[in-house]
LOBAKOL-505001 format. One record per residue (C-alpha): residue in three letters; chain; x, y, z. Coordinates in steps of 0.02 Angstrom, whole numbers. Each point is the difference from the previous one (the first is absolute). Example, Ala and Ser with C-alpha at 12.3 -4.5 7.8 and 13.67 -1.06 7.14 Angstrom:
<r->Ala&c->A&xx->615&yy->-225&zz->390> $
<r->Ser&c->A&xx->69&yy->172&zz->-33> $
This chain:
<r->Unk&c->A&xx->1122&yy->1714&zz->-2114> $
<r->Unk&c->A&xx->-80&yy->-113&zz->152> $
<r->Unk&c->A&xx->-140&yy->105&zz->105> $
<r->Unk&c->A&xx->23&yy->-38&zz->178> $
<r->Unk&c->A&xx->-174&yy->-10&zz->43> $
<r->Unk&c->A&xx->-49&yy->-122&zz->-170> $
<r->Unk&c->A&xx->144&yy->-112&zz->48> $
<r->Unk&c->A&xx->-65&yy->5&zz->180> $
<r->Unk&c->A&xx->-170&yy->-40&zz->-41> $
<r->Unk&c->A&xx->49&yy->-132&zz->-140> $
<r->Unk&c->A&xx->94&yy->-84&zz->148> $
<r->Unk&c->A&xx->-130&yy->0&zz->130> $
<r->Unk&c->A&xx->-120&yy->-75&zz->-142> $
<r->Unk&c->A&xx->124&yy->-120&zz->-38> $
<r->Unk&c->A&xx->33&yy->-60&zz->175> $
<r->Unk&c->A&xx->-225&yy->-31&zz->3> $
<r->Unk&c->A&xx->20&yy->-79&zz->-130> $
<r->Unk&c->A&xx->123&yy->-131&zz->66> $
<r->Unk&c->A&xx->-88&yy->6&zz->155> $
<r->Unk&c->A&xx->-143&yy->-40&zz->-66> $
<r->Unk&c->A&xx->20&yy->-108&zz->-146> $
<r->Unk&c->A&xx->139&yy->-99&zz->65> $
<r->Unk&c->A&xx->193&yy->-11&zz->-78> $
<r->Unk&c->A&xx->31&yy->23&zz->-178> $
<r->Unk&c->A&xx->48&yy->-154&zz->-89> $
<r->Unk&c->A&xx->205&yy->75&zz->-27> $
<r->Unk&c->A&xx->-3&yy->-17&zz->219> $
<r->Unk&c->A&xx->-45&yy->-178&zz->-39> $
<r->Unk&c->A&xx->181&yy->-18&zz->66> $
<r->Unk&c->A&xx->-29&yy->80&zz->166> $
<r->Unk&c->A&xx->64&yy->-89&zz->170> $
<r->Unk&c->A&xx->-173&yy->65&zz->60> $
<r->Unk&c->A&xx->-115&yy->-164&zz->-5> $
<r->Unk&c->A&xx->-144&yy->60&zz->56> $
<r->Unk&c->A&xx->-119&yy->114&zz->-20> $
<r->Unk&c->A&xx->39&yy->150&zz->155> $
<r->Unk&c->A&xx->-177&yy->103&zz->-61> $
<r->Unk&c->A&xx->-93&yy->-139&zz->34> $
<r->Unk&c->A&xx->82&yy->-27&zz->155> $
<r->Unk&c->A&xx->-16&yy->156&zz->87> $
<r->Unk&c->A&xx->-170&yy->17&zz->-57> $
<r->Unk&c->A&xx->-59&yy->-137&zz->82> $
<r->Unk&c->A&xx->66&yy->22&zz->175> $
<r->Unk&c->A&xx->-65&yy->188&zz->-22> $
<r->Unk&c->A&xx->-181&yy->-88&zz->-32> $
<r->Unk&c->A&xx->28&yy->-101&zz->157> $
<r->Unk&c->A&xx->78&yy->156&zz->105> $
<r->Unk&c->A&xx->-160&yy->90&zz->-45> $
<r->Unk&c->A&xx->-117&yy->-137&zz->34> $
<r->Unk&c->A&xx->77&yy->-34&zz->168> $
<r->Unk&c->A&xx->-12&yy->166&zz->52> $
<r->Unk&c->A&xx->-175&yy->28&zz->-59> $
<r->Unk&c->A&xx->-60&yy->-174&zz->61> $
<r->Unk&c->A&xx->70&yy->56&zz->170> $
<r->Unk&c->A&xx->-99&yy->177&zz->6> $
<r->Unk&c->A&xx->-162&yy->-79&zz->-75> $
<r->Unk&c->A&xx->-13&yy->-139&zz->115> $
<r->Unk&c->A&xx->34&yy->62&zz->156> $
<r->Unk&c->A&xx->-174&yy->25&zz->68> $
<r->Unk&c->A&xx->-64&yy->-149&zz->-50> $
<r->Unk&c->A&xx->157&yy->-87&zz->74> $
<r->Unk&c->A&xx->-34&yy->83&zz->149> $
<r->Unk&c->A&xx->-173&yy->-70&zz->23> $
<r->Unk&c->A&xx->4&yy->-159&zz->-51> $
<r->Unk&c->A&xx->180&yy->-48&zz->116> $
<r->Unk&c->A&xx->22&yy->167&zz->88> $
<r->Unk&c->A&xx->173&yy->25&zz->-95> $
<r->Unk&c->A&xx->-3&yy->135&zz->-130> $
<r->Unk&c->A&xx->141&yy->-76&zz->-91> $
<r->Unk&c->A&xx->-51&yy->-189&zz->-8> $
<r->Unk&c->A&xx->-35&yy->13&zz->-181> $
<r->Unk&c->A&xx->154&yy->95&zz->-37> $
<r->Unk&c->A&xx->75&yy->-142&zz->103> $
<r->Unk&c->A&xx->-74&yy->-129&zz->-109> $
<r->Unk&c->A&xx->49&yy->96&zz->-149> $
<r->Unk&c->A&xx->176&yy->7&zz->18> $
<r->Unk&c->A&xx->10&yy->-186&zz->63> $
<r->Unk&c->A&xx->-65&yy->-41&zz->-171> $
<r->Unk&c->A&xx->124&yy->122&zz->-83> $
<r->Unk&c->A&xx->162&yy->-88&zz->69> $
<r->Unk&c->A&xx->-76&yy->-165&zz->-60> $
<r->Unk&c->A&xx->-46&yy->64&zz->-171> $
<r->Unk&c->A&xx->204&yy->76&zz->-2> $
<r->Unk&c->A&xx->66&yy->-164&zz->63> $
<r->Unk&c->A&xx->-119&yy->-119&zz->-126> $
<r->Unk&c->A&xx->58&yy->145&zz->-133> $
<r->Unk&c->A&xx->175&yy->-67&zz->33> $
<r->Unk&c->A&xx->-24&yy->-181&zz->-15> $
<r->Unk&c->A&xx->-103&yy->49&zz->-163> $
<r->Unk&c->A&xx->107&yy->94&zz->-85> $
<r->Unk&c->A&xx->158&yy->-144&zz->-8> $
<r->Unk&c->A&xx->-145&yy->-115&zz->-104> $
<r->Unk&c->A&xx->25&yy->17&zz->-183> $
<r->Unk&c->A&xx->-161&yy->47&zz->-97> $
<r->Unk&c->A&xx->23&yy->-187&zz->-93> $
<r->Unk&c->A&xx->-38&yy->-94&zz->183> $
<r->Unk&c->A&xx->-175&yy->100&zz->11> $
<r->Unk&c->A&xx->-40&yy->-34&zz->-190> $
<r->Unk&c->A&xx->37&yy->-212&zz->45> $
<r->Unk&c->A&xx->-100&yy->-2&zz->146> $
<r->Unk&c->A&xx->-160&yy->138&zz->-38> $
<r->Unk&c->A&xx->-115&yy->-148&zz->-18> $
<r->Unk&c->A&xx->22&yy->-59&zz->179> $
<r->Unk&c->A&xx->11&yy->160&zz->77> $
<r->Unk&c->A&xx->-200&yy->29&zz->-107> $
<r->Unk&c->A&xx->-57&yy->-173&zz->94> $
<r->Unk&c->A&xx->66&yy->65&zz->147> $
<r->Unk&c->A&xx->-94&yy->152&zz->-1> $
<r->Unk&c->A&xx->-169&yy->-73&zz->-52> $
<r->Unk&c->A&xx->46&yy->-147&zz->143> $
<r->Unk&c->A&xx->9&yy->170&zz->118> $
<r->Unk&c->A&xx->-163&yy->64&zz->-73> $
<r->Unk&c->A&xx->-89&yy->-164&zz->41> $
<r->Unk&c->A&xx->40&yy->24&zz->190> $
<r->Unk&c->A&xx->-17&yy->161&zz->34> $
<r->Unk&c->A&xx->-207&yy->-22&zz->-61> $
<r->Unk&c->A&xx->19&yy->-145&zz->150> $
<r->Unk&c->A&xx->116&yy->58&zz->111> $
<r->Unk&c->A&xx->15&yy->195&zz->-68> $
<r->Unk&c->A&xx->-21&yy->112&zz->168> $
<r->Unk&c->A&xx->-158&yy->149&zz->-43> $
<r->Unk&c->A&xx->23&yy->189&zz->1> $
<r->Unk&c->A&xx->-162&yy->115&zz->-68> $
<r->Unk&c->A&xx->-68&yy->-173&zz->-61> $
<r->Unk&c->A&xx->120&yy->-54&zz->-103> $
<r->Unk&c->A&xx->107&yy->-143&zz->10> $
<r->Unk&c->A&xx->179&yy->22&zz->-64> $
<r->Unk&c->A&xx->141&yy->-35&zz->119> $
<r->Unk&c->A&xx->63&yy->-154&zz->79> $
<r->Unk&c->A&xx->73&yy->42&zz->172> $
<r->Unk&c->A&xx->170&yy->-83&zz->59> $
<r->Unk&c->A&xx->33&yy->55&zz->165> $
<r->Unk&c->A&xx->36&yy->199&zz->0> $
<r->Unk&c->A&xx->-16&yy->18&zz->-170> $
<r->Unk&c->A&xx->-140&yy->-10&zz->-146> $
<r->Unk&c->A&xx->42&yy->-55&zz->-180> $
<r->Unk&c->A&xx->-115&yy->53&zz->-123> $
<r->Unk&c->A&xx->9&yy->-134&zz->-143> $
<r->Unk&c->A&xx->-104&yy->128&zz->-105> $
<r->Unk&c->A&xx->158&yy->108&zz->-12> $
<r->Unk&c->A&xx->108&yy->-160&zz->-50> $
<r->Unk&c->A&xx->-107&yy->-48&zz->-155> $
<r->Unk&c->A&xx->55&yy->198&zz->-107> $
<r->Unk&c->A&xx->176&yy->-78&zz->14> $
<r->Unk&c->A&xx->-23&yy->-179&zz->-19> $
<r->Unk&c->A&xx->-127&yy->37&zz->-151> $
<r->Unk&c->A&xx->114&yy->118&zz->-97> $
<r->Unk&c->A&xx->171&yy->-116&zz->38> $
<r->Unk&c->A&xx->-109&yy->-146&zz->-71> $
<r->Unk&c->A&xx->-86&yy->97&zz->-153> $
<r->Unk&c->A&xx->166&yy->65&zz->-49> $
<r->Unk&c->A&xx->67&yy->-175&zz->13> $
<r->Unk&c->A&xx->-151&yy->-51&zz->-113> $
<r->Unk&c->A&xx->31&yy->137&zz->-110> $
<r->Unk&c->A&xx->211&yy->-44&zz->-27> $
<r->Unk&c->A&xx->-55&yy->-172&zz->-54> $
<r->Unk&c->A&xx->-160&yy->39&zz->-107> $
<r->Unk&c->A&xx->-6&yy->167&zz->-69> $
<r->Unk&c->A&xx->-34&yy->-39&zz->-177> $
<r->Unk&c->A&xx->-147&yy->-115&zz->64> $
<r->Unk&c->A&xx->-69&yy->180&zz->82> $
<r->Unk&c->A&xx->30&yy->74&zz->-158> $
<r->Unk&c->A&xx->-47&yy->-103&zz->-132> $
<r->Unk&c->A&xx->-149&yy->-106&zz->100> $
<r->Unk&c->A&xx->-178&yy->46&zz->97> $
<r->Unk&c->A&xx->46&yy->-158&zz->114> $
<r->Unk&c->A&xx->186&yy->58&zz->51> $
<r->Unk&c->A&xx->-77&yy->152&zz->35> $
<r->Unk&c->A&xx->-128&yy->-70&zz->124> $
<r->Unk&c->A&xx->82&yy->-95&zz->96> $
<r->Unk&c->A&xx->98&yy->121&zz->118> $
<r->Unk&c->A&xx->-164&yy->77&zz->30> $
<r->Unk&c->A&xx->-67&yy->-148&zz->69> $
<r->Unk&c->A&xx->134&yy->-17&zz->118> $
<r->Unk&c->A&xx->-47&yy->180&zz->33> $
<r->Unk&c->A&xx->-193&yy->-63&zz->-7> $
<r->Unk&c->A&xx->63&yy->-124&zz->155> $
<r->Unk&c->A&xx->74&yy->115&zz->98> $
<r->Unk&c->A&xx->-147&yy->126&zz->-15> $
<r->Unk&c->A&xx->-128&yy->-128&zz->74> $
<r->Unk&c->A&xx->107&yy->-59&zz->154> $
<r->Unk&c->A&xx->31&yy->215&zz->-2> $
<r->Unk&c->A&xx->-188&yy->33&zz->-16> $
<r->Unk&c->A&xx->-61&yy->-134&zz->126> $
<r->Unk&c->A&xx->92&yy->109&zz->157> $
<r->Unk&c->A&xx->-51&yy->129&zz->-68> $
<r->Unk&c->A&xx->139&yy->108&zz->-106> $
<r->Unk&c->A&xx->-58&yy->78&zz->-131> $
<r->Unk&c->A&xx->135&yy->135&zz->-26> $
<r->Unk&c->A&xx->133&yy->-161&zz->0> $
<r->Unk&c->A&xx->-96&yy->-59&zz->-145> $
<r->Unk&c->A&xx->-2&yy->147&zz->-105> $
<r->Unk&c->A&xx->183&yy->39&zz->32> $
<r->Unk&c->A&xx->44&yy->-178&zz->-68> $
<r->Unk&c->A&xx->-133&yy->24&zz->-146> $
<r->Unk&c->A&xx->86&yy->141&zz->-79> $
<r->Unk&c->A&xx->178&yy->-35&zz->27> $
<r->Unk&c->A&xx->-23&yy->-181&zz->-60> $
<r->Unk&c->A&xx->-82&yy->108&zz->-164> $
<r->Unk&c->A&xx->160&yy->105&zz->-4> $
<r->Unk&c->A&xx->121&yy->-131&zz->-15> $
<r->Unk&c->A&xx->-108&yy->-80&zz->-124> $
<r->Unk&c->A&xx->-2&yy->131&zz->-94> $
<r->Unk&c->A&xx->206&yy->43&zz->10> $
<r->Unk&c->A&xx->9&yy->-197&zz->-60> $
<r->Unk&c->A&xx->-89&yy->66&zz->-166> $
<r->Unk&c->A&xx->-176&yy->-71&zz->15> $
<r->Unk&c->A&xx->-120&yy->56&zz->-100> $
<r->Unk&c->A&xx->-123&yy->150&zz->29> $
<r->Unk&c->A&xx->-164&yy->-95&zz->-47> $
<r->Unk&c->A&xx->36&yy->-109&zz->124> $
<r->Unk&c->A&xx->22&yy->141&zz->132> $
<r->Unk&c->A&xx->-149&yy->92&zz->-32> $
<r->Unk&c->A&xx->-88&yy->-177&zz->15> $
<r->Unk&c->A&xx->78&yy->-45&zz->181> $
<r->Unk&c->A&xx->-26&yy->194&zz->45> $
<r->Unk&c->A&xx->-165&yy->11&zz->-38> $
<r->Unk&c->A&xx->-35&yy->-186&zz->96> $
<r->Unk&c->A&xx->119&yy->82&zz->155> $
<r->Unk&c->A&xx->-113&yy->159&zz->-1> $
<r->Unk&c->A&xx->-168&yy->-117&zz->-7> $
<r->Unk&c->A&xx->50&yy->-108&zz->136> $
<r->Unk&c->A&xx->60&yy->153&zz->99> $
<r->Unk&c->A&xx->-152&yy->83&zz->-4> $
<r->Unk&c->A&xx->-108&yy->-160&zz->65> $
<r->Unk&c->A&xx->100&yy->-38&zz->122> $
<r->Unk&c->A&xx->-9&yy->188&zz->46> $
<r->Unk&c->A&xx->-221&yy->-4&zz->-17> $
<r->Unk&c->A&xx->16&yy->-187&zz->102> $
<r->Unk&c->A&xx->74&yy->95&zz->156> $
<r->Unk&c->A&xx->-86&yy->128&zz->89> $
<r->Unk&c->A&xx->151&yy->72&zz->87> $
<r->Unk&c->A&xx->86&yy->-4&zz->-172> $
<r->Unk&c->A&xx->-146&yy->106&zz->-81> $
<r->Unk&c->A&xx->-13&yy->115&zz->142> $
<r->Unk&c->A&xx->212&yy->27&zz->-34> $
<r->Unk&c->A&xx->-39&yy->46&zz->-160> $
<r->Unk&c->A&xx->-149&yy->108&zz->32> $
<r->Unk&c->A&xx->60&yy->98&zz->131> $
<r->Unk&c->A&xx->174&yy->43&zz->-79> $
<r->Unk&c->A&xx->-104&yy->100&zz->-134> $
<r->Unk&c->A&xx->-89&yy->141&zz->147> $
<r->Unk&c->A&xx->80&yy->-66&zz->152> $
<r->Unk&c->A&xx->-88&yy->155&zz->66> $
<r->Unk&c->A&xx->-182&yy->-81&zz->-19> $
<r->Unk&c->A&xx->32&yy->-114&zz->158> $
<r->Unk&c->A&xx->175&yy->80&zz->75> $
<r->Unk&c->A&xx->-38&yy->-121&zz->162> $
<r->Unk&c->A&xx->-48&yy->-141&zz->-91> $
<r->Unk&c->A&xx->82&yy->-83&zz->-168> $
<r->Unk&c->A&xx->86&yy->170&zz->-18> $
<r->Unk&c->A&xx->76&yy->6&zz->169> $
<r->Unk&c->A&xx->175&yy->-52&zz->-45> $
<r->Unk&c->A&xx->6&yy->98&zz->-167> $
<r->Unk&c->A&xx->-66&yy->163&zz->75> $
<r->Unk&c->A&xx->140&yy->-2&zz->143> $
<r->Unk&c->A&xx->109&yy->-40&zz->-130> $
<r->Unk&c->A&xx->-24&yy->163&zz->-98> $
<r->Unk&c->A&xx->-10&yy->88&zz->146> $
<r->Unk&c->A&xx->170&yy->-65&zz->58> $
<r->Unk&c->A&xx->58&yy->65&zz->-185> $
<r->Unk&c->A&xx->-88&yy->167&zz->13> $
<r->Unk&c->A&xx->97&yy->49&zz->174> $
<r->Unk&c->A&xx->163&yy->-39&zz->-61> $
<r->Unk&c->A&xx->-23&yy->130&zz->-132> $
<r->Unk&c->A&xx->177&yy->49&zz->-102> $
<r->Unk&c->A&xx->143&yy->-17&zz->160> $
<r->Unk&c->A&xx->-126&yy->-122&zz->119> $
<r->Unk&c->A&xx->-6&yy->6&zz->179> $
<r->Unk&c->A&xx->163&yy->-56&zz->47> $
<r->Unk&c->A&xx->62&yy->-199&zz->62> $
<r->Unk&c->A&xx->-105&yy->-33&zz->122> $
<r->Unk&c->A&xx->-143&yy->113&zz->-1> $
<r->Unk&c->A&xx->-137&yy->-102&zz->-115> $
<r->Unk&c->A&xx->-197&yy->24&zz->81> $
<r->Unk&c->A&xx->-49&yy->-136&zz->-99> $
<r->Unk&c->A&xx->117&yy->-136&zz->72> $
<r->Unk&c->A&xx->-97&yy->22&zz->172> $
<r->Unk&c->A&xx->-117&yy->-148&zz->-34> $
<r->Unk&c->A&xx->-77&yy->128&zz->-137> $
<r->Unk&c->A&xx->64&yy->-129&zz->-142> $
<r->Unk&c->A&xx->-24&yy->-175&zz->20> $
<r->Unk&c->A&xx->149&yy->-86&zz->-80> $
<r->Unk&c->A&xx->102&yy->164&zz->18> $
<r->Unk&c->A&xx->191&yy->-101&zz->19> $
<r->Unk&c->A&xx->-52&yy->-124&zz->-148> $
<r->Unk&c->A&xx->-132&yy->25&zz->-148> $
<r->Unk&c->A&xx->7&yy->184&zz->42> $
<r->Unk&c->A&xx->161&yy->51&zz->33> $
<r->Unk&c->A&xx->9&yy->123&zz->-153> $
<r->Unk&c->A&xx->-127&yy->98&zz->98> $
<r->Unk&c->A&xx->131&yy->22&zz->142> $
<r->Unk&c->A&xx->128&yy->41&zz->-119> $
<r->Unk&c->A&xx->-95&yy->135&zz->-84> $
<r->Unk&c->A&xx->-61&yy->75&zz->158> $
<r->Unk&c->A&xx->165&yy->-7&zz->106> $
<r->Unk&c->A&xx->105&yy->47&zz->-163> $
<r->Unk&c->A&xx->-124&yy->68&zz->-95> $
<r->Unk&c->A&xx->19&yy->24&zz->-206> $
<r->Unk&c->A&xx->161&yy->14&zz->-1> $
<r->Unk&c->A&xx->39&yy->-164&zz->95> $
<r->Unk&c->A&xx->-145&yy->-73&zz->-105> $
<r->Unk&c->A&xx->112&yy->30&zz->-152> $
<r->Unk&c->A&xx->171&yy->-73&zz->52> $
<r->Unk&c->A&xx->-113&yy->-172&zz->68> $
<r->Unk&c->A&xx->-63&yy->8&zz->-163> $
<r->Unk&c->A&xx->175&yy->29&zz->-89> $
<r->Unk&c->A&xx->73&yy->-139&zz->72> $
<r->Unk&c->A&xx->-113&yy->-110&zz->-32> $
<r->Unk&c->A&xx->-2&yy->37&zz->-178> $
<r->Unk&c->A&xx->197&yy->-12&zz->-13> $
<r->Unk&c->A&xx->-22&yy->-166&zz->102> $
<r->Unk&c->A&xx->-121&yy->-58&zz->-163> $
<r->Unk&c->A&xx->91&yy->78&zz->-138> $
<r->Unk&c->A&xx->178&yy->-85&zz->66> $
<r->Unk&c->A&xx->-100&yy->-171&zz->23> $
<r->Unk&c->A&xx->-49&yy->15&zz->-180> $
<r->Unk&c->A&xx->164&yy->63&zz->-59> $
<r->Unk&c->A&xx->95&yy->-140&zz->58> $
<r->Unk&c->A&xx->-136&yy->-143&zz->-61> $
<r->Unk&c->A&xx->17&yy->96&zz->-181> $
<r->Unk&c->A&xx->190&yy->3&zz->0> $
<r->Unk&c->A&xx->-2&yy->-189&zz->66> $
<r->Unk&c->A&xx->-122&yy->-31&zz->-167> $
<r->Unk&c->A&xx->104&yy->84&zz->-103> $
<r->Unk&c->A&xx->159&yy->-145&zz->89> $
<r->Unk&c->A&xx->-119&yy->-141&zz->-45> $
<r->Unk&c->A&xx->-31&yy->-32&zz->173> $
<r->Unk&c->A&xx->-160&yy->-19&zz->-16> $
<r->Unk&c->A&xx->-55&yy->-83&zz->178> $
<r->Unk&c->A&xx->69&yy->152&zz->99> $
<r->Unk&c->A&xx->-58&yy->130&zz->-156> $
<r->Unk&c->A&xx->-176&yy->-46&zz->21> $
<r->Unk&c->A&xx->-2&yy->-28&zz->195> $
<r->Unk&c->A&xx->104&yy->179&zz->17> $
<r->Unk&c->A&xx->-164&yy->59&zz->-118> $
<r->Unk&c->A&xx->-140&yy->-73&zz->93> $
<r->Unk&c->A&xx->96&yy->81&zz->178> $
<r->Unk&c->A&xx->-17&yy->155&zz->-70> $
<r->Unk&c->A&xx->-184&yy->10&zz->-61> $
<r->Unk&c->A&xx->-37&yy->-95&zz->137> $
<r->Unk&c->A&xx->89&yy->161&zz->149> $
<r->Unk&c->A&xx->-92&yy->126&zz->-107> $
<r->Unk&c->A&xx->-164&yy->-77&zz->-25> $
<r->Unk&c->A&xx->-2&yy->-61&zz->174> $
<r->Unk&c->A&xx->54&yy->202&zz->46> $
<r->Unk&c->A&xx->-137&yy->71&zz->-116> $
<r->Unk&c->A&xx->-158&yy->-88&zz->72> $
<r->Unk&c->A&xx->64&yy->42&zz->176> $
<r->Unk&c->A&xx->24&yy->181&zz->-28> $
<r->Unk&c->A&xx->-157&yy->11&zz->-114> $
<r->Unk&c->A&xx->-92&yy->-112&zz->141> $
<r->Unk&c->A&xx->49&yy->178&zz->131> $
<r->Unk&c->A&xx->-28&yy->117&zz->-111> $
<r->Unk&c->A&xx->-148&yy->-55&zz->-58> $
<r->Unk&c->A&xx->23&yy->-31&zz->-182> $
<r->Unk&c->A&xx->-15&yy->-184&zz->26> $
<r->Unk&c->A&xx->-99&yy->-105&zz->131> $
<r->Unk&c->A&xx->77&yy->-53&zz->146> $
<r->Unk&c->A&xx->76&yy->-185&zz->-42> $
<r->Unk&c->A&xx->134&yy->-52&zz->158> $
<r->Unk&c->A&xx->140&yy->21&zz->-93> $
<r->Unk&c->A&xx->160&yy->66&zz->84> $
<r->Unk&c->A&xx->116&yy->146&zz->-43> $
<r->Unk&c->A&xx->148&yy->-89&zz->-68> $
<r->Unk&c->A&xx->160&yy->11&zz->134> $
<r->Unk&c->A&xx->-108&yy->112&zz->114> $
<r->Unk&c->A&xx->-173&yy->-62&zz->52> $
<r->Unk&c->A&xx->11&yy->-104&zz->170> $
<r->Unk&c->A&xx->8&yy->-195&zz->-35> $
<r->Unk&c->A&xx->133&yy->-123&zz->29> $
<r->Unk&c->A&xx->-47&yy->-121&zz->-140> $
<r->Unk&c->A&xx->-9&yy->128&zz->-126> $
<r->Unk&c->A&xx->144&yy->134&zz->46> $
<r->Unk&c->A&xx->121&yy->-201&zz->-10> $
<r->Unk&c->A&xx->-67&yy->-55&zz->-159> $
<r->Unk&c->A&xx->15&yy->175&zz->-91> $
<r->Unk&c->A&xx->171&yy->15&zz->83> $
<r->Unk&c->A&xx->14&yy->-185&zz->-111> $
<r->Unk&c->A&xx->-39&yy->65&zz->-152> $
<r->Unk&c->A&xx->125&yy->149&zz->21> $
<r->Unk&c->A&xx->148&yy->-120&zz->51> $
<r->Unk&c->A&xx->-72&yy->-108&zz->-143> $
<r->Unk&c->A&xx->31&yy->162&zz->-114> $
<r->Unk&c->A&xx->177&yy->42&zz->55> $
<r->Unk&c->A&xx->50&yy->-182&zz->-32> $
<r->Unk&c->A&xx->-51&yy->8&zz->-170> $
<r->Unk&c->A&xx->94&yy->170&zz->-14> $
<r->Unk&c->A&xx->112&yy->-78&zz->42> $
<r->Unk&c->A&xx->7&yy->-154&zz->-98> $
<r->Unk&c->A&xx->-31&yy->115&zz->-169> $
<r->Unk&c->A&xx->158&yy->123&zz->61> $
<r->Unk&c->A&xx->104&yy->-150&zz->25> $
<r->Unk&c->A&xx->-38&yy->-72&zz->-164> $
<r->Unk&c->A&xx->24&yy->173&zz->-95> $
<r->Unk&c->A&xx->164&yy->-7&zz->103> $
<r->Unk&c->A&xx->67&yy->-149&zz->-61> $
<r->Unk&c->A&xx->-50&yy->16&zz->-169> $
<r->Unk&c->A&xx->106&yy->177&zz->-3> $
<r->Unk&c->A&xx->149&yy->-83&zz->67> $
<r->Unk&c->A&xx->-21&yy->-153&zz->-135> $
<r->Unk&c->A&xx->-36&yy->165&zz->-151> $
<r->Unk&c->A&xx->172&yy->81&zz->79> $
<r->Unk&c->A&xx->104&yy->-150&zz->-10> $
């Protein structure tokens, strides 16, 4: 005898499963190929940052070009392009980006070299190169080149990783490289994104664990100098522990922050309605927008951001593992490095407001202000359905071969 309310409840768990997880290997047959969750997640991260990048930054828009909505302007200008590069993207196979991840790496340190000449300065540092109306930020570029290239590296010398100290050293030169050029705008938070996704595909390709604690320990060492060789660093560090001590000094940003957080309380104060975003929080459309959210949504719309963005990571890291487990190894490692690379990137941002973590310039993944970063994340995503994709088709066609 069935229970209605078991079988109900064993079918709603089910269906989150699925949802979650992806499709179990017996739908490997499925005329579905590619991966919906993912999908609808996304352009519900972009919906939300759209709508939050237009409420947080119309004060400041309204100052600095006396139209509230010239950010929110801005912002959907560079969602259309991000859909229509998405589309053009997403008809490459996964095999052209593997051939031709070494030039796209010279490309991006090439890009690095001019913007220290050329770069156009905001706050005192020097990361975008301006062409016309709009402002690439090479710094953005290098996560994607990197991880296409290291994954490239990896496909063609993973028992070197495994089995030597050399093999193992050499992507974090590359990484090494690309920190310096990173370093010299200044970027820190750049840098220590690349640092410890570069460790995490190193250490899906099998390295060994000596040799992690050994580049960990030499990460956390050259962290902290570079940290004590910057004033402005060391007061970001400092303050983040009692923001309170000077709340109109090196606290100023972490204090409104919190108090942004502390009004929204459980239901927030409705769209619209944030204090903070009235000039109160610098940065309150980009580094701070989880502020916003919290205050204008409150806990509960703190929790769904924060849902979604997990799902986002925990697809991205289903698919690389299922395209693994297909021997693909160029799009299982890059699918991997995607998704430590959206959560890590999600973490320090959301630590950075709350105050767990000191403030680094890192965006919110899909929903922070910023051209150059809302198009290459919107990369990596179409970069994720394609190898969907590509593993779907192939489980596809080797069910139709087993049928036959």
């Amino acid at each position: 005898m069935r229970v209605p309310g078991l079988s109900l409840a064993g079918g709603i768990t089910n269906l989150l499963k699925e949802w979650v997880m992806g499709p179990r290997e017996s739908d490997a047959s499925s005329t579905v190929l590619y991966d919906r969750t993912l999908l609808w997640l996304t352009i519900g991260l972009a919906v939300l940052g759209f709508v939050m990048v237009t409420s947080a930054s119309m004060p400041v828009g309204q100052r600095l070009s006396d139209d509230p909505f010239y950010f929110a302007k801005r912002d959907a200008f560079y969602i259309v392009l991000a859909l229509g590069m998405a589309l053009v993207t997403l008809r490459i196979p996964m095999a052209f980006w593997q051939r031709y991840s070494n030039i796209m790496l010279m490309v991006t340190i090439l890009m690095l070299l001019v913007v220290l000449v050329v770069g156009s300065s905001v706050n005192g540092a020097s990361r975008w190169i301006a062409l016309g109306p709009l402002r690439i930020q090479p710094a953005e570029l290098s996560k994607l080149s990197l991880f296409c290239y290291l994954a490239s590296y990896l496909v063609r010398k993973v028992e070197e990783v495994r089995n030597n100290f050399w093999g193992f050293c050499k992507p974090m030169g590359v990484m090494v490289v690309l920190a310096v050029l990173l370093l010299a705008q200044p970027d820190l938070g750049t840098v220590v994104v690349l640092f410890v996704t570069t460790l995490a595909m190193l250490f899906l390709a099998g390295a060994k664990l000596w040799q992690f604690l050994a580049i960990i320990g030499s990460g956390i060492f050259a962290v902290c100098l570079l940290i004590v060789a910057e004033p402005y660093r060391m007061r970001r560090v400092t303050s983040f522990w009692n923001p309170w001590e000077d709340p109109f000094g090196s606290g100023y940003q972490l204090t409104q922050s919190l108090m942004a957080f502390g009004r929204g309380e459980f239901w927030g104060q409705g769209l619209g309605n944030s204090v903070q975003k009235l000039e109160y929080l610098p940065e309150a459309h980009t580094d701070f927008i989880f502020s916003i959210i919290g205050e204008e949504l409150g806990y509960i719309g703190v929790v769904l951001a924060l849902l979604m963005v997990f799902f986002v990571a925990f697809r991205a890291m289903s698919i690389g593992r299922r395209a693994l487990e297909l021997d693909q190894r160029f799009a299982g490692f890059l699918g991997c490095s995607i998704g430590v690379w959206f959560s890590f990137q999600a973490l320090v941002n959301v630590g950075a407001a709350a105050g767990m973590l000191p403030t680094k310039g890192l965006t919110l993944p899909l929903i922070s202000y910023g051209g150059s970063s809302l198009i290459i994340m919107s990369t990596a995503i179409v970069f994720l359905l394609r190898i969907d994709y590509e593993t779907r088709l192939a489980k596809a066609q080797a069910f139709t071969r087993g049928s036959r």
